[in-house]
Backbone as CSV, one residue per row, in Angstrom:
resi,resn,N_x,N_y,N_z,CA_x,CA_y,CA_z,C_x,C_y,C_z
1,UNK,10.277,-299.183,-82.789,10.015,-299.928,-84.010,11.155,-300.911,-84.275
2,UNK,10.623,-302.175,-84.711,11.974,-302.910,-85.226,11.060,-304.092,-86.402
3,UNK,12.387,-304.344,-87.255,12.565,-305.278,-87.971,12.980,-307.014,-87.913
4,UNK,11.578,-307.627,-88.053,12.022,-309.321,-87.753,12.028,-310.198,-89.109
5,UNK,13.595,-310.358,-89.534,13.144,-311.388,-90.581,12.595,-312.893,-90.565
6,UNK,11.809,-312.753,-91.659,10.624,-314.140,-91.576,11.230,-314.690,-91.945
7,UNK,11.608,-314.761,-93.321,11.661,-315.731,-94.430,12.220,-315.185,-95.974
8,UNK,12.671,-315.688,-97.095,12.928,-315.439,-98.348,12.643,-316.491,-99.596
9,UNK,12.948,-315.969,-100.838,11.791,-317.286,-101.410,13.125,-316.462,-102.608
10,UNK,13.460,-317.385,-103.686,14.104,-316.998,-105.027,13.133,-316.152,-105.766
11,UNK,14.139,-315.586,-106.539,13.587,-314.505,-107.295,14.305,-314.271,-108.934
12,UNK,15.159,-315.180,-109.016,15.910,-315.455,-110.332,15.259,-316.292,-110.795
13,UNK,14.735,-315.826,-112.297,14.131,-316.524,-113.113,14.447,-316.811,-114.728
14,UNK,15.950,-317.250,-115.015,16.493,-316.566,-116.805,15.435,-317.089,-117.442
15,UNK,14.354,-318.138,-117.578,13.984,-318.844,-118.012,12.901,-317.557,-118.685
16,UNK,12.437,-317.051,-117.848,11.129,-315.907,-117.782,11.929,-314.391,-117.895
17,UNK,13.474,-314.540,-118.240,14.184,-313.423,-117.970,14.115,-312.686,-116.842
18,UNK,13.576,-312.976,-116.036,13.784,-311.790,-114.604,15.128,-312.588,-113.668
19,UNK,16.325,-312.401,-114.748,17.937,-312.085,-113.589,18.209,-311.123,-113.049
20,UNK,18.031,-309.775,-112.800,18.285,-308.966,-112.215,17.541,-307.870,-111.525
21,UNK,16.507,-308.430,-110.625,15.374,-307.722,-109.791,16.135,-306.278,-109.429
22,UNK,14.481,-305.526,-109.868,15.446,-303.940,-109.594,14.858,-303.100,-109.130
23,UNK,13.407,-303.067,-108.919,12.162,-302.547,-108.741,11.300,-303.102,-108.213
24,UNK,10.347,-303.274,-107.293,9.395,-303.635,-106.550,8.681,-302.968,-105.750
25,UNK,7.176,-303.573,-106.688,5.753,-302.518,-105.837,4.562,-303.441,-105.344
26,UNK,3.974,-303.309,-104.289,2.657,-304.238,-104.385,1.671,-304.538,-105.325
27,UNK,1.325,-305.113,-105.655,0.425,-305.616,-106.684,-1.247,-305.873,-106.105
28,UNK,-1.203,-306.561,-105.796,-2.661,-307.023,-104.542,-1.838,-307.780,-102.990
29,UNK,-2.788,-308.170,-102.347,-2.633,-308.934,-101.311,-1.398,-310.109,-101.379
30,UNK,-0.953,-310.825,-102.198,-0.639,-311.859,-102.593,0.337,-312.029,-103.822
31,UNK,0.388,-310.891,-104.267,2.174,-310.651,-105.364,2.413,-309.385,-105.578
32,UNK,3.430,-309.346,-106.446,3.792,-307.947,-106.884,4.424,-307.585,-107.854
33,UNK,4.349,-306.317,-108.780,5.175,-306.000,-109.820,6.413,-306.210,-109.551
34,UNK,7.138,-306.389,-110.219,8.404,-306.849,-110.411,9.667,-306.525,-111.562
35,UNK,10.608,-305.466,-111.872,11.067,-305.081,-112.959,12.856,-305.436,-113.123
36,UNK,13.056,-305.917,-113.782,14.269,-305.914,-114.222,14.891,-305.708,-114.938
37,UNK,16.469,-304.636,-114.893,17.435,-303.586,-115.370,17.438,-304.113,-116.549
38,UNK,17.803,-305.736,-116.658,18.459,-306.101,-118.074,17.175,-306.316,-119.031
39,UNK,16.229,-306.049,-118.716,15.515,-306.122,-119.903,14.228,-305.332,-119.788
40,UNK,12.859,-304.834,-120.787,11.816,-303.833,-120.852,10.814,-304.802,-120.832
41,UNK,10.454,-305.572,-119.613,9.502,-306.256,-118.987,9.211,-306.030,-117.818
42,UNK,7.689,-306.156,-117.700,7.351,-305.890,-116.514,6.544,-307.483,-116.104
43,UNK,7.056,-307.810,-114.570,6.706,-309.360,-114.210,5.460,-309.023,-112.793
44,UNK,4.621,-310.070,-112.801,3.672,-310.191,-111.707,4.599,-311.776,-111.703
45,UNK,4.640,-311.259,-109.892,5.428,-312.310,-109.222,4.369,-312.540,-107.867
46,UNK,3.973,-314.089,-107.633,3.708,-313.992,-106.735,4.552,-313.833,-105.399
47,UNK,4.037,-314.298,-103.994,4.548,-314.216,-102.765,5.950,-315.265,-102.651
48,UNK,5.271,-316.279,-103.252,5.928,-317.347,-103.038,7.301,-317.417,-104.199
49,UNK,7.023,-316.273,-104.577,8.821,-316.432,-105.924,8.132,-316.373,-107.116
50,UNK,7.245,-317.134,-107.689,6.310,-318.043,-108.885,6.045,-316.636,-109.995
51,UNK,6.308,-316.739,-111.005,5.956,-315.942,-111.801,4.774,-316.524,-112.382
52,UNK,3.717,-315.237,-111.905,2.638,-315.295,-112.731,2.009,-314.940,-114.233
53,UNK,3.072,-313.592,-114.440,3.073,-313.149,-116.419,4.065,-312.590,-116.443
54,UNK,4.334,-312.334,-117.744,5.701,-311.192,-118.444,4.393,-310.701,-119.056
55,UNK,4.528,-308.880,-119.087,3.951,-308.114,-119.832,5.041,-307.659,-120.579
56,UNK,5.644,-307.386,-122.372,6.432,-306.665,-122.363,6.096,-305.459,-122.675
57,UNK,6.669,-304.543,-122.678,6.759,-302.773,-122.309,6.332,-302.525,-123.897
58,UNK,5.766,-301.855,-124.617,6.005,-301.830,-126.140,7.091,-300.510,-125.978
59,UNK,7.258,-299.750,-125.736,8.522,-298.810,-126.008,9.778,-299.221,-125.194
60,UNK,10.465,-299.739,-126.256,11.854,-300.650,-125.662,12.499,-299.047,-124.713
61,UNK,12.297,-299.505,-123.565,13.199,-298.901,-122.651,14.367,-299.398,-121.540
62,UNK,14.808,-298.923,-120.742,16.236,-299.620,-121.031,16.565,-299.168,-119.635
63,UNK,17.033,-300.325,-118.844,17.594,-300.208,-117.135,16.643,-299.575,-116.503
64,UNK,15.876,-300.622,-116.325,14.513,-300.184,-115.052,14.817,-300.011,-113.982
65,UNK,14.481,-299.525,-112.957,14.978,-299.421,-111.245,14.123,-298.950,-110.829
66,UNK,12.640,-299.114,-111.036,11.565,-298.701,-110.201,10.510,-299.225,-110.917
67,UNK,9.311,-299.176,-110.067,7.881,-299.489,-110.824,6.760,-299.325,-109.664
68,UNK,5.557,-298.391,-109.760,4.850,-298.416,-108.733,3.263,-298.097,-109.105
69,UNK,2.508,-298.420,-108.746,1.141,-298.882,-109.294,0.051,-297.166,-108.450
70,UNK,-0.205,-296.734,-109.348,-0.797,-295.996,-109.130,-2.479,-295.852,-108.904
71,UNK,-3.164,-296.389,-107.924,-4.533,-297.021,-107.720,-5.336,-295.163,-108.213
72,UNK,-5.156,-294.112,-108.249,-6.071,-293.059,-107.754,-6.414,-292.596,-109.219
73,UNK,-4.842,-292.893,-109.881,-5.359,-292.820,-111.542,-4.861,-293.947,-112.556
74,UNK,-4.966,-294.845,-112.000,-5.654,-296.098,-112.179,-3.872,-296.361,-113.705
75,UNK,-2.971,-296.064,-113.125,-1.821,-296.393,-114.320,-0.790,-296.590,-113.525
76,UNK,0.317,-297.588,-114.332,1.236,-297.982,-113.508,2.919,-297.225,-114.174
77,UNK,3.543,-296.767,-113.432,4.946,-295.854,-113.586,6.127,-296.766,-113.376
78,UNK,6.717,-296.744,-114.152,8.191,-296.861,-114.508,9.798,-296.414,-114.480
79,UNK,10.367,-296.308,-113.600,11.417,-295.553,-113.400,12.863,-296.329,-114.586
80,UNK,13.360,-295.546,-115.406,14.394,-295.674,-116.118,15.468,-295.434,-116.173
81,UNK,16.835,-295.273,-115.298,17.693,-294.816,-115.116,18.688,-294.697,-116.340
82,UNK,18.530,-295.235,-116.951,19.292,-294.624,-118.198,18.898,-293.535,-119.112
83,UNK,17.774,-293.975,-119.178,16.493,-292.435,-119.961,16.410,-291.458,-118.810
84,UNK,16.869,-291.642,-118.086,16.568,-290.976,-116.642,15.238,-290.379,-116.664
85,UNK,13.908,-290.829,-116.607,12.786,-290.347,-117.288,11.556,-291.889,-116.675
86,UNK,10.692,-291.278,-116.351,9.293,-291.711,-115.879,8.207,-292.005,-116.833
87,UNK,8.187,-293.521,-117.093,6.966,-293.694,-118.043,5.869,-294.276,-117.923
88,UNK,4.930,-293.616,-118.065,3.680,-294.299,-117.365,3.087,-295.189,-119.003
89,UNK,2.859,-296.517,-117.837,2.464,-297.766,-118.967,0.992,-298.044,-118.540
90,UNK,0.441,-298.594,-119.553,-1.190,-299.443,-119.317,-0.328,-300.530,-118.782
91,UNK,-0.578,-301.227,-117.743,-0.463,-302.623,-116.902,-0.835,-303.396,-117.591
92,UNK,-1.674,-303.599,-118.117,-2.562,-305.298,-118.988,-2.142,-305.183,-120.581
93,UNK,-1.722,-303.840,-121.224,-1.148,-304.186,-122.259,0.239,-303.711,-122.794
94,UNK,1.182,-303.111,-121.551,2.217,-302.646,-121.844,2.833,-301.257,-122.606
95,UNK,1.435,-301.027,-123.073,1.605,-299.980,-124.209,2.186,-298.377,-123.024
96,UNK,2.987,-298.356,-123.914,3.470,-297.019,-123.659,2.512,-295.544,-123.272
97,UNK,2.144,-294.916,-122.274,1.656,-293.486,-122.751,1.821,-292.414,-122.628
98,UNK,2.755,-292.189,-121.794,3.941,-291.202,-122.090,5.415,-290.657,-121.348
99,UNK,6.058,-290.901,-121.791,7.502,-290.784,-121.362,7.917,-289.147,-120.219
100,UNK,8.316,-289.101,-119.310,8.733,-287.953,-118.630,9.593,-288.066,-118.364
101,UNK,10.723,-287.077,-119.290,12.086,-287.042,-118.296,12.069,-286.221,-117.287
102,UNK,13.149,-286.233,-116.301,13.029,-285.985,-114.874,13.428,-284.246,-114.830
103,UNK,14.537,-284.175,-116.035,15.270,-282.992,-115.877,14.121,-282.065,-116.982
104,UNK,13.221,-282.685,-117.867,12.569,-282.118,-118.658,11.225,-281.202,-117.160
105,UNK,10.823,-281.956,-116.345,10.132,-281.655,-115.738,10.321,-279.924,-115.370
106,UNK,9.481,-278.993,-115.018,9.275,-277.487,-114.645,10.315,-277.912,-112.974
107,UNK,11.603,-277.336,-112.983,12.273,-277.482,-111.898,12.843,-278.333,-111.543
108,UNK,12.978,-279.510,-112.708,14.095,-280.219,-113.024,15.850,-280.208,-113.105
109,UNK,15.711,-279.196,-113.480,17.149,-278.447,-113.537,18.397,-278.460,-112.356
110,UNK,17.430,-278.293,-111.166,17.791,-278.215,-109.977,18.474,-279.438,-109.510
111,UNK,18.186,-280.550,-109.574,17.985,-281.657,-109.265,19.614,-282.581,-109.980
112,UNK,20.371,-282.673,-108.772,21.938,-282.866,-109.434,21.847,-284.359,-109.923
113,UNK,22.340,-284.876,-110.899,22.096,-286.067,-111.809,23.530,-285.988,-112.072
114,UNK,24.525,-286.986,-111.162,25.479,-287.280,-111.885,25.808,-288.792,-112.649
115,UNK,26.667,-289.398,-112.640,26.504,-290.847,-112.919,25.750,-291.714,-112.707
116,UNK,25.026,-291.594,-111.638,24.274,-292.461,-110.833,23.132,-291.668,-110.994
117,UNK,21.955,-292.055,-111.578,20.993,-291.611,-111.544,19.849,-291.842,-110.802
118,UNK,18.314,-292.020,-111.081,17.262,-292.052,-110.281,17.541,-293.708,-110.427
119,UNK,16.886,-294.493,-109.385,16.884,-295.829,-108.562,16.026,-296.128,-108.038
120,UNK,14.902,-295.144,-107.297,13.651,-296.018,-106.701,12.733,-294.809,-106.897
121,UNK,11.276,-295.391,-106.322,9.958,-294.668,-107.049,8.753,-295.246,-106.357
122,UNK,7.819,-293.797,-105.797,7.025,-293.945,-105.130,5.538,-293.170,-105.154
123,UNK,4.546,-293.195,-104.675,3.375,-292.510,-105.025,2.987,-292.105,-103.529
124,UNK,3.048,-290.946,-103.248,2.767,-290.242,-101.806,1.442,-290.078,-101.494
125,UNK,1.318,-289.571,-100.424,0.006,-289.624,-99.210,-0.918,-288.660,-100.238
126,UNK,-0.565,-287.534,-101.030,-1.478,-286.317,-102.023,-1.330,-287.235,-103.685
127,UNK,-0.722,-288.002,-103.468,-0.710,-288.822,-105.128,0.748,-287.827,-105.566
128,UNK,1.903,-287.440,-105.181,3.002,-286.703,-105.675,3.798,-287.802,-106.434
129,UNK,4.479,-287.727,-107.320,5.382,-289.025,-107.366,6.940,-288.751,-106.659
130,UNK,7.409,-289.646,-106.148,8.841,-289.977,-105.349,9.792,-290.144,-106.175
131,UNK,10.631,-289.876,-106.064,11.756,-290.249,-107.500,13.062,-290.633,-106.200
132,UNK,13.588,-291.373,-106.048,15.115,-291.604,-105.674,16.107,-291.294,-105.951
133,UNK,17.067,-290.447,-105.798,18.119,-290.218,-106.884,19.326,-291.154,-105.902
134,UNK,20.253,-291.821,-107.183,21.262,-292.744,-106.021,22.516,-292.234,-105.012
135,UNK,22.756,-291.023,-106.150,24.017,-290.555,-105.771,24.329,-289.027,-106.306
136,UNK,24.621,-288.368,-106.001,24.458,-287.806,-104.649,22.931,-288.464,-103.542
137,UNK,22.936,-288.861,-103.225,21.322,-289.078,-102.444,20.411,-288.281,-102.419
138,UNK,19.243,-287.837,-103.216,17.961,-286.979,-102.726,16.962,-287.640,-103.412
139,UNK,15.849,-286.645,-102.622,14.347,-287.346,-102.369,13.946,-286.339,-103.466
140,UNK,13.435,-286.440,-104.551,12.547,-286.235,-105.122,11.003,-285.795,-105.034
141,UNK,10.344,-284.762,-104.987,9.008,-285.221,-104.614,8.106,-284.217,-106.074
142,UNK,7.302,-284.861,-106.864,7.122,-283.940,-108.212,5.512,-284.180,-108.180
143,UNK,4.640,-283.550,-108.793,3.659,-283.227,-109.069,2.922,-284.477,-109.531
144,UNK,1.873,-285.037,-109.114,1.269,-286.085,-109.880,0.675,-286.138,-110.784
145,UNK,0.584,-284.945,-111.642,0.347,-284.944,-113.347,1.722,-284.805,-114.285
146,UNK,3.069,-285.109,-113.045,4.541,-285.466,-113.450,5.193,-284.134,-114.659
147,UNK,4.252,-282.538,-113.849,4.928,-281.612,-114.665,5.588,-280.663,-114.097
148,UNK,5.530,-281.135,-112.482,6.654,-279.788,-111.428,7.043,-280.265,-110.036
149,UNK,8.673,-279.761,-110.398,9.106,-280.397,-109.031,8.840,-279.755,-107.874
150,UNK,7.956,-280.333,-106.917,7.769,-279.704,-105.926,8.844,-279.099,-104.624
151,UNK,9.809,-280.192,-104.686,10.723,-280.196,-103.997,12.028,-281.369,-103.986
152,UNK,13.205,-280.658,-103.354,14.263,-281.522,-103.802,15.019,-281.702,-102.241
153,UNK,14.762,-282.759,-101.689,15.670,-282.490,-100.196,16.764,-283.504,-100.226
154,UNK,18.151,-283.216,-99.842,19.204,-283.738,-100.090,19.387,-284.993,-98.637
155,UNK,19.591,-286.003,-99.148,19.712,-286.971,-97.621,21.540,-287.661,-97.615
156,UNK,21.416,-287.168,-96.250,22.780,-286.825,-95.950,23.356,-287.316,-94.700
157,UNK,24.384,-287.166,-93.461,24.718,-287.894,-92.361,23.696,-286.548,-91.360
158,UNK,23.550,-285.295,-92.035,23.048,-284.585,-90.905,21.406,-284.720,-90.407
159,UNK,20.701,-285.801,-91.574,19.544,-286.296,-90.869,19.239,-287.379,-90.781
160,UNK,20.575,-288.286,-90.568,20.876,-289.682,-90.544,20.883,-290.424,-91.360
161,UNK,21.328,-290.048,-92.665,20.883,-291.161,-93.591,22.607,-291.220,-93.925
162,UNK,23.175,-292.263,-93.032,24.413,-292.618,-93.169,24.461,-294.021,-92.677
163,UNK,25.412,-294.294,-92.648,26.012,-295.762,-92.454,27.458,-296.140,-91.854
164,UNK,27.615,-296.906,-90.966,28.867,-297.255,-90.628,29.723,-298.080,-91.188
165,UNK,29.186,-298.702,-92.421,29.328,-299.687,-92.730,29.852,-299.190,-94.499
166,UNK,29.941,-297.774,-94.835,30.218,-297.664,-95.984,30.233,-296.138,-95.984
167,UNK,31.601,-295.750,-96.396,32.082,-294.164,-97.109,30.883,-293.684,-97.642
168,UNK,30.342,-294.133,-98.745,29.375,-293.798,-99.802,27.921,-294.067,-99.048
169,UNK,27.075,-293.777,-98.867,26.055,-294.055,-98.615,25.097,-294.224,-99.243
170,UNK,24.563,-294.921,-100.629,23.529,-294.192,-101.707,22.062,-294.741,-101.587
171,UNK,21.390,-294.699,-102.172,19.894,-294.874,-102.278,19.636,-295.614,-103.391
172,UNK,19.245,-296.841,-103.027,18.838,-298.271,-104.153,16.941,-298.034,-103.986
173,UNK,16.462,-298.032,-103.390,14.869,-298.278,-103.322,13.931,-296.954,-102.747
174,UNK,12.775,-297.149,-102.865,12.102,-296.582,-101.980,10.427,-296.946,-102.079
175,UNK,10.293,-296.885,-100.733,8.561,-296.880,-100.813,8.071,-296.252,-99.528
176,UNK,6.798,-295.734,-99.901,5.808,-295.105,-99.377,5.052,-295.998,-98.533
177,UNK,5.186,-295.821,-96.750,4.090,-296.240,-96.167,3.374,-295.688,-95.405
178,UNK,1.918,-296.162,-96.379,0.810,-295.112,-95.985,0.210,-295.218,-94.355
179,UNK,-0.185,-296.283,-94.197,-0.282,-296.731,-92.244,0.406,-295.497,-91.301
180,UNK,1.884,-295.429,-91.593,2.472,-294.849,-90.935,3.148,-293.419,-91.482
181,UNK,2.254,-293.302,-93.118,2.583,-291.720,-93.412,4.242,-291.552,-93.276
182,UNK,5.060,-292.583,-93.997,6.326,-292.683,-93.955,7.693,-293.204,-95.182
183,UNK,8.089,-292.738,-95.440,9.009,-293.535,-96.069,10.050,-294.623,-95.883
184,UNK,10.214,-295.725,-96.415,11.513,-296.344,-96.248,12.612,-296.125,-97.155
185,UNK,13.570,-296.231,-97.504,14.871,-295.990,-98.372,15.726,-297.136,-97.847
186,UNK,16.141,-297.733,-99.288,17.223,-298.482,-99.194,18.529,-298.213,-99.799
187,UNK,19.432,-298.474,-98.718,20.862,-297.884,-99.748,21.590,-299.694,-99.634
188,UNK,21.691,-299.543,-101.044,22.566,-300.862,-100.969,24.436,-300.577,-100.609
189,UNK,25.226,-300.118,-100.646,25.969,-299.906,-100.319,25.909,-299.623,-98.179
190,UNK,24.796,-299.310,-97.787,25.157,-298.880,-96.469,24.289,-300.129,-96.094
191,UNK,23.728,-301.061,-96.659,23.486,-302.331,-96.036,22.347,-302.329,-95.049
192,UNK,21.691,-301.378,-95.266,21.084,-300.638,-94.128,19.282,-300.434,-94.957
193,UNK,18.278,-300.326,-94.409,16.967,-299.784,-94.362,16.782,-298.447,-93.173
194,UNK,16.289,-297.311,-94.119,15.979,-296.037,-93.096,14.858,-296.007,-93.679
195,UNK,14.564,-295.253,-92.468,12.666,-295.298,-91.992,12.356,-293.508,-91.515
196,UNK,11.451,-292.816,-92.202,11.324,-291.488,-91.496,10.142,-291.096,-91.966
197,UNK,9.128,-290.626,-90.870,7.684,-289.769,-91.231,7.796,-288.658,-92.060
198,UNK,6.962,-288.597,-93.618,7.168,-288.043,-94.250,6.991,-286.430,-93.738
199,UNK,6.393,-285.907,-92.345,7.038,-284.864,-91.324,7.771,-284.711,-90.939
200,UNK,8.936,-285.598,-90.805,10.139,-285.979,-89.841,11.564,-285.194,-90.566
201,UNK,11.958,-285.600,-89.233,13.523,-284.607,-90.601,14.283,-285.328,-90.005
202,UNK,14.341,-287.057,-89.338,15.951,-287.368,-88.861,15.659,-289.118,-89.341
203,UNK,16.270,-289.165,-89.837,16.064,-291.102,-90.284,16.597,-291.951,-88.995
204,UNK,15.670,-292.962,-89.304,16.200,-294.202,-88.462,16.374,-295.242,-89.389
205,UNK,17.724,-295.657,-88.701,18.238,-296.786,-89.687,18.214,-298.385,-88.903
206,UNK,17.743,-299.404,-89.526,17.846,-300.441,-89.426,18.703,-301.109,-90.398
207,UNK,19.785,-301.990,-89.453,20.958,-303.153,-90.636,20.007,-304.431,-91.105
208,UNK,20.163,-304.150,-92.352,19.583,-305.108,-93.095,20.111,-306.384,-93.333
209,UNK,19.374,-307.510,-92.462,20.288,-309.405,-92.116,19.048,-310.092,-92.814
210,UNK,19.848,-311.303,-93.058,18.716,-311.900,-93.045,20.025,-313.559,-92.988
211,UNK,18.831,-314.745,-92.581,19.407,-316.349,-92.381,19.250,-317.044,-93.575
212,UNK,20.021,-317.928,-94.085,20.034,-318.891,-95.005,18.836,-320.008,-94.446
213,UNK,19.539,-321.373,-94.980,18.549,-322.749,-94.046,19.616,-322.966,-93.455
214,UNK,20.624,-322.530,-92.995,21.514,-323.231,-92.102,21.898,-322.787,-90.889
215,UNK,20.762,-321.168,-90.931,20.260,-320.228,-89.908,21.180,-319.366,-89.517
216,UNK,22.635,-319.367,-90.400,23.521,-318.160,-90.277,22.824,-316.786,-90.908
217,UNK,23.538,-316.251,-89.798,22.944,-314.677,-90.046,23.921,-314.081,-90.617
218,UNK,23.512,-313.125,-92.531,24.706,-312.021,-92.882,23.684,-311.115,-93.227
219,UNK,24.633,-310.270,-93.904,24.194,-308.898,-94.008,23.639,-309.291,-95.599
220,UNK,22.576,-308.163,-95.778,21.674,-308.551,-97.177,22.718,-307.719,-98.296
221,UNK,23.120,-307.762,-99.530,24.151,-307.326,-100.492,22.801,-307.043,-101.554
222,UNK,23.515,-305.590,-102.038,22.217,-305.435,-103.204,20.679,-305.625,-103.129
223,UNK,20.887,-304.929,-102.408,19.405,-304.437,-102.370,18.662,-303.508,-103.182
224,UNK,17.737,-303.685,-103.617,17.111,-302.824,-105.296,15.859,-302.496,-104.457
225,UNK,15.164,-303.256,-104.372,13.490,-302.891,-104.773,13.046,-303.069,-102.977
226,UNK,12.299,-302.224,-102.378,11.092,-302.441,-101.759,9.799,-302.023,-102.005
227,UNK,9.290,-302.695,-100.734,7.520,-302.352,-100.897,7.144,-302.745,-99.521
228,UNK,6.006,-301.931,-98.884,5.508,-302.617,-98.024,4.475,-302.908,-97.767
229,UNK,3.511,-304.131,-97.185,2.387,-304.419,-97.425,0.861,-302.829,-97.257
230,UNK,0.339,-303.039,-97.306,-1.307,-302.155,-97.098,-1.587,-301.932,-95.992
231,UNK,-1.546,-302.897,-94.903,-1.712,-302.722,-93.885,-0.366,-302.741,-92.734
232,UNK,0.594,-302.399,-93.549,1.528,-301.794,-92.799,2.348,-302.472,-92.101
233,UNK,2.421,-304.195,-91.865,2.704,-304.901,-91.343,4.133,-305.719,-91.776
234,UNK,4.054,-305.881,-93.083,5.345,-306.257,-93.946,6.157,-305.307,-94.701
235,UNK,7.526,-305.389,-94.383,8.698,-305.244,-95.469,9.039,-305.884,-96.230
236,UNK,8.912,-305.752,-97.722,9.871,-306.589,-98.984,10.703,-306.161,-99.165
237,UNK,11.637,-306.777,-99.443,12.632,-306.593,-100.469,13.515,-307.147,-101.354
238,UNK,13.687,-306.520,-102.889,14.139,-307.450,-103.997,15.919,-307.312,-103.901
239,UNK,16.638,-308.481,-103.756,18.122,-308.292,-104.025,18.365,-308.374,-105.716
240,UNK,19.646,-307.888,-106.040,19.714,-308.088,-107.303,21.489,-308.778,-107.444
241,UNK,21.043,-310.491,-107.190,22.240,-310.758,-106.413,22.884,-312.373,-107.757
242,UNK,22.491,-311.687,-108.553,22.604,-313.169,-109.688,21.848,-314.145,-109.280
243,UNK,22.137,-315.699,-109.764,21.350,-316.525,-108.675,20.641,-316.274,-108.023
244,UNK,21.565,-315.791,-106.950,21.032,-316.048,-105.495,19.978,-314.617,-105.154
245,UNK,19.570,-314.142,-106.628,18.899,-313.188,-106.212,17.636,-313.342,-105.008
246,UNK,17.022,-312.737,-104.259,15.911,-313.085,-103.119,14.934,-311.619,-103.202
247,UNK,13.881,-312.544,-102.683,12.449,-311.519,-101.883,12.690,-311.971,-100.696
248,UNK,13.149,-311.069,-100.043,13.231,-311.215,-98.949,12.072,-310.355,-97.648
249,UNK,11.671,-311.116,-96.558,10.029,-310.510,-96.052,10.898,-310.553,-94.668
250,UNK,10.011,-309.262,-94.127,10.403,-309.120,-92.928,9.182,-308.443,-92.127
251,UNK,8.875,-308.490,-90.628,7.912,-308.414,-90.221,7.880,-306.575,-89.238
252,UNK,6.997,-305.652,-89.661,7.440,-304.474,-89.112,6.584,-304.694,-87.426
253,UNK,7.329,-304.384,-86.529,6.987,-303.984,-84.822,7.301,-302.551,-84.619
């Protein structure tokens, strides 16, 4: 398997408030939800960068870092790292319908929450929800009526989820791909994308580059949000880089 970057398109918008991309889920064929830390909006962005709406959230909530569209019961989820807590919103009118904290959850307890809290968020192959935690690193995996933790697995150097490139290793993103019955994880600090079958127990890591227009190649900084297309073919991902924030697309082999 490998990673080919295509292309990137801006993703800073103060105008529409989306400065600090933090979350990213597919939407349809052709854009995607879009959430950012500094404020309780949720954006449909197309492919091309272009903001298509601001929905705002009606329950002011606070440092988003996830968002993922739930097709099976038809509502879209919210990850909050400051509430440290999961809120599922109506999509078309923002309205609030009900808040889940993570540690409130049946087997929550377990689940070490230090400074760094949950960061990315996903909807699995049985409809489970994914929770990210950043630091310490673990995978989350909780009940999809969001009332029991099913399980808590710690990701660590002993099933590769390390980096050469950084002491700390933590977990900025995550998404579910269904094609390949797999997860990706992004740690922004290890600069890196890991890839492992949600059977699997050893990650593979790919260094995350990408080219300007002047076709120098660096390493991607801040990385928040992925997603990957439906048919299994594309990687996104949202930087949360001021300015120069990017969607950056890459092609999966």
């Amino acid at each position: 398997m490998s990673l080919t970057f295509i292309d990137s398109t801006r993703l800073h918008h103060r105008e529409a408030g989306l400065t600090e991309p933090s979350g990213l889920s597919i939407r349809d064929d052709s854009s995607f939800f879009v959430v950012s830390d500094d404020t309780s909006a949720l954006f449909a962005v197309h492919a091309d960068g272009r903001i298509l709406s601001r929905q705002e959230i009606a329950h002011e909530v606070q440092d988003l870092e996830g968002v993922e569209y739930d097709p099976e019961r038809q509502r879209l989820l919210v990850l909050s790292e400051k509430m440290r807590a999961i809120i599922d919103i109506d999509p078309d009118s923002g309205q609030t319908n009900t808040i889940h904290p993570i540690s409130g959850v049946t087997g929550g307890a377990g689940i070490r929450l230090g400074e760094d809290g949950p960061e990315g968020l996903a909807i699995g192959r049985e409809g489970e929800v994914l929770v990210l935690i950043e630091y310490p690193p673990q995978l989350v995996r909780i009940s999809p009526e969001l009332t029991k933790v099913l399980e808590v697995v710690s990701l660590d150097a002993g099933v590769g989820f390390a980096s050469s490139v950084a002491r700390r290793t933590d977990g900025s993103g995550l998404a579910y791909d269904r094609t390949r019955d797999a997860l990706w994880i992004l740690s922004d600090t290890g600069k890196a994308v890991f890839f492992r079958p949600v059977d699997g127990e050893v990650f593979l890591r790919f260094e995350l580059v990408f080219s300007d227009e002047s076709e120098r190649v660096s390493r991607v900084h801040n990385s928040e949000g992925i997603a990957v297309s439906k048919d299994g073919t594309m990687l996104f991902v949202a930087t949360d880089d001021g300015k120069s924030s990017r969607l950056l697309k890459y092609h999966i082999k």
